[in-house]
Structure formats: structure tokens, C-alpha cells
C-alpha positions in Angstrom: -13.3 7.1 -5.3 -13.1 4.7 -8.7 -16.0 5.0 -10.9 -17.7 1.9 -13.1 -15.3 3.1 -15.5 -12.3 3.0 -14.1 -9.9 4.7 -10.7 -9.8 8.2 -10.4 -7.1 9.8 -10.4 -5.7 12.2 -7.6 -3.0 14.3 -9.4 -2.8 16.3 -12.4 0.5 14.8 -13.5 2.1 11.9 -13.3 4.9 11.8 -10.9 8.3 11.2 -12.1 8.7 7.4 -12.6 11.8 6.8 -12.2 11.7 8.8 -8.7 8.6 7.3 -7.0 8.1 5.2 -4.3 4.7 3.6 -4.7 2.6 2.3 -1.3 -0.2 -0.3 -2.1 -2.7 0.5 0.5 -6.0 -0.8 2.3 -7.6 -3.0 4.3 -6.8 -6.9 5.7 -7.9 -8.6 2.6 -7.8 -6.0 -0.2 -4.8 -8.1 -2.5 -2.3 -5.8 -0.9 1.0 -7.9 -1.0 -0.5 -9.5 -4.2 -1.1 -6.4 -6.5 2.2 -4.9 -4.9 4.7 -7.9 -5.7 2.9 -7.6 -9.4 4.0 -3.9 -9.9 7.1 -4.9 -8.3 7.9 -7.1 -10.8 6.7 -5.0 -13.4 8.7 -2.2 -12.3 11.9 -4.1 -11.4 11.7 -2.4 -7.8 12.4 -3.8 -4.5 9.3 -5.1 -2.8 8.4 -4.6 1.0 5.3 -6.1 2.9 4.7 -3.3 5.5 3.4 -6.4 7.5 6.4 -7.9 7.9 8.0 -4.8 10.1 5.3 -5.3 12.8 6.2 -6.4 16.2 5.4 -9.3 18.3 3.3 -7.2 20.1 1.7 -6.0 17.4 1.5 -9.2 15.2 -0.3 -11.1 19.1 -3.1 -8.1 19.0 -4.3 -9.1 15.4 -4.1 -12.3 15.8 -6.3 -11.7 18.6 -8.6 -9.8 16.3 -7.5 -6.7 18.5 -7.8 -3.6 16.5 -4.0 -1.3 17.0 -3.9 1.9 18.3 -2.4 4.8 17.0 0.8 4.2 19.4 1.3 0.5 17.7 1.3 2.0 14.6 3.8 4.7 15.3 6.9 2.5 15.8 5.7 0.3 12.8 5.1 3.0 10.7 8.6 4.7 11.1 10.1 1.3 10.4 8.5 1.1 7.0 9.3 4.6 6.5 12.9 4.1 7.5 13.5 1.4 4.8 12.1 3.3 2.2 14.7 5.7 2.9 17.4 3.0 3.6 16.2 2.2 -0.4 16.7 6.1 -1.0 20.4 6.2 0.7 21.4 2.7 -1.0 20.3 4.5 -4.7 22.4 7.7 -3.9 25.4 5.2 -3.5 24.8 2.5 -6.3 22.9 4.9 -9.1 19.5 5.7 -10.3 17.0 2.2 -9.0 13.2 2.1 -9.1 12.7 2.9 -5.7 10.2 0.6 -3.7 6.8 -0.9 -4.3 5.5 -1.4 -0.6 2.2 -3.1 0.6 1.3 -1.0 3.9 -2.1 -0.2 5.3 -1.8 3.6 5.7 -5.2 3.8 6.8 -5.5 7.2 7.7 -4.0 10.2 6.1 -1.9 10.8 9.4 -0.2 7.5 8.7 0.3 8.2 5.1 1.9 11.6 6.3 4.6 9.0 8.1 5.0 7.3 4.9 5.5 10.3 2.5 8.8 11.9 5.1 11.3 11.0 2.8 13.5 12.4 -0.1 11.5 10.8 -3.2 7.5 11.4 -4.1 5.2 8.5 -2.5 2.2 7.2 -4.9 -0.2 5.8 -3.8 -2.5 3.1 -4.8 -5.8 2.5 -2.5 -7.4 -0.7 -3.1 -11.0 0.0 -2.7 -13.2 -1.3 0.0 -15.6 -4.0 -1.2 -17.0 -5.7 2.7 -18.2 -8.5 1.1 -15.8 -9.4 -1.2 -13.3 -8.7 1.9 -15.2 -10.9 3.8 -15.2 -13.8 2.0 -11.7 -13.3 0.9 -10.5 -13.4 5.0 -13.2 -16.2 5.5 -10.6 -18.3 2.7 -7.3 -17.1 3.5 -4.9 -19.4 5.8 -1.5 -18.9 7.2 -1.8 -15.3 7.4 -1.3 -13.6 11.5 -3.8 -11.5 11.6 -7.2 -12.1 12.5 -10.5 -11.7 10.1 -12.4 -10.2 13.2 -10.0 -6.7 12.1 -12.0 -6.3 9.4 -14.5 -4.4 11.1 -12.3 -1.8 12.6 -10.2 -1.2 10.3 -12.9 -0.3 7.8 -14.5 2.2 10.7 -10.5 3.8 10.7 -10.0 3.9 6.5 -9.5 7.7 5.8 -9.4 7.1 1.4 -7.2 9.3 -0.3 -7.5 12.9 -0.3 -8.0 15.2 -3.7 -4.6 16.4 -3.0 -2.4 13.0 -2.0 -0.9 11.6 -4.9 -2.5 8.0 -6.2 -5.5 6.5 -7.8 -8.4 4.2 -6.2 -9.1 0.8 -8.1 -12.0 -1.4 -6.9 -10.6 -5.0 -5.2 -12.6 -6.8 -7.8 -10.2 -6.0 -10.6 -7.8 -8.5 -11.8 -4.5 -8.1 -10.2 -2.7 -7.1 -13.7 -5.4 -4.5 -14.1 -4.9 -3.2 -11.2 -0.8 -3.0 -11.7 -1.7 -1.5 -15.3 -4.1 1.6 -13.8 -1.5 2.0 -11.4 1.5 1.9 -13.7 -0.1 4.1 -16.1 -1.2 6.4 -13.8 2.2 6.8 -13.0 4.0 6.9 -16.6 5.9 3.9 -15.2 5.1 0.7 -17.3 8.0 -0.8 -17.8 7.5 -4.9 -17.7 10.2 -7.1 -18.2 
């Protein structure tokens, strides 16, 4: 989906800012929890690494380089779901917050669907697939539970965002703070600190 010249977005309009959840989204590798902590920061919103909701179970498979099924993902998926709309509930009671900035997967648009059933609009922000660059990036990291051998699969399972799901694409390669810009001015939302 991003072009040479830069992501493309998948909207019209911007979605309200100060209403949207935003979901960093992509493969092991891609800079997830890295470019969503950045816009976190940015933003002032909480921030929430989808990866630490997944059970033992779950968290043995990949370590195991054991692709999940659809049924591990359910139960995890509802849990990241459920505390974006914990955030939602905790807003309605405290006053107007920035909502949450979460680093999550979502391969497929089925998941996505999971992550978009609450009250505020879900952006998303899909971290283009580069294999090589994932490759080597997996081949270097340490201390993470999941297993490079994933990458594989979940590349064969990544469903990119639809024309009609709200988001842009940005290729991995980017700097991180490029990446939070496009995103943050995709959404209207650039408010650093």
C-alpha cells in the first residue's frame, strides 16, 4: 500500500483526534511496540503492547516458532479489545483522555473487526512488510518470547488494510519519528510535548 513517496492513506478524513484509538499493526519484527510507544508519547496516550495480554499457552507456541490459530487469537484478541474499552469507561468517568496507542498484530481483517467493537473510532497504522529487513531485524533481537521461525507464517496470514478500514501503510524502513509523524498527521493529532 505506501508508495516511494510516502503511506497511502485509507480514509477521506481524518478521524476525530481527540476520540481515536490508534492500533500499530504488523508482523514479528515490524517496530511495532517501538513506533507505538513513540506516538504514545507524542500523543500523551496510554500505551498497550497487545503482546503482553497473550497467554502462557500462547506465549509457549511462539516461542516454539508455532504459528497460532484462529482460536488462540480469539481469547487474546478480546483481551486487548476489552482494555481499550476499560480506557473508554475510565475517560467517561475522569473526562476527555487521548484514548490508547496499542501495538497488536491484527493480522487479518477478522481480527481488526475484534479490535474496532468498541465506543471510539480505531486507526490504524500497518507497518509494511519488508522480509528482509524483518529478517535480519528477528536474526538481532534478544529477550523477546516469540520465535523468529513465525515470521514465515505470519507473513502467509497478513490481510493489509482494506480501502475502507481507517489507517495508513508506512514502509518499516522509515525512521520511527517518521513513522509517528505520517501517522499523527494522518490523523490531525500531532500534539508532542
Amino acid at each position: 500500500m505506501a508508495t516511494p513517496t510516502g503511506p497511502v492513506p485509507n480514509r477521506a478524513e481524518p478521524l476525530p483526534a481527540a476520540v481515536a484509538h490508534i492500533v500499530v499493526m504488523g508482523v514479528s519484527g515490524a517496530g511495532k511496540s517501538t513506533v507505538a510507544r513513540a506516538i504514545a508519547e507524542r500523543t500523551g496516550a496510554l500505551f498497550l503492547d497487545a503482546d503482553d495480554l497473550h497467554p502462557p499457552a500462547n506465549r509457549r507456541k511462539l516461542g516454539a516458532g508455532e504459528p497460532l490459530t484462529d482460536l488462540d487469537r480469539g481469547p487474546w484478541l478480546d483481551a486487548v479489545r476489552d482494555r481499550m474499552r476499560e480506557r473508554e469507561r475510565e475517560g467517561a468517568r475522569t473526562g476527555p483522555d487521548p484514548g490508547v496507542v496499542v501495538a497488536c498484530s491484527a493480522l487479518r481483517r477478522a481480527y481488526r473487526d475484534v479490535l474496532r467493537d468498541v465506543d471510539r473510532p480505531v486507526f490504524f497504522v500497518e507497518l509494511g512488510a519488508d522480509p528482509e529487513l524483518l529478517a535480519a531485524r528477528l536474526a538481532a533481537r534478544r529477550g523477546h518470547f516469540a520465535s523468529h521461525r513465525i515470521l514465515e507464517s505470519q507473513l502467509a496470514t497478513l490481510e493489509s488494510l482494506g480501502p475502507d478500514e481507517d489507517g495508513i501503510t508506512c514502509p518499516i524502513a522509515l525512521p520511527v519519528e517518521e513513522i509517528a509523524d505520517r501517522a499523527l498527521a494522518a490523523l490531525g493529532k500531532d500534539r508532542r510535548r
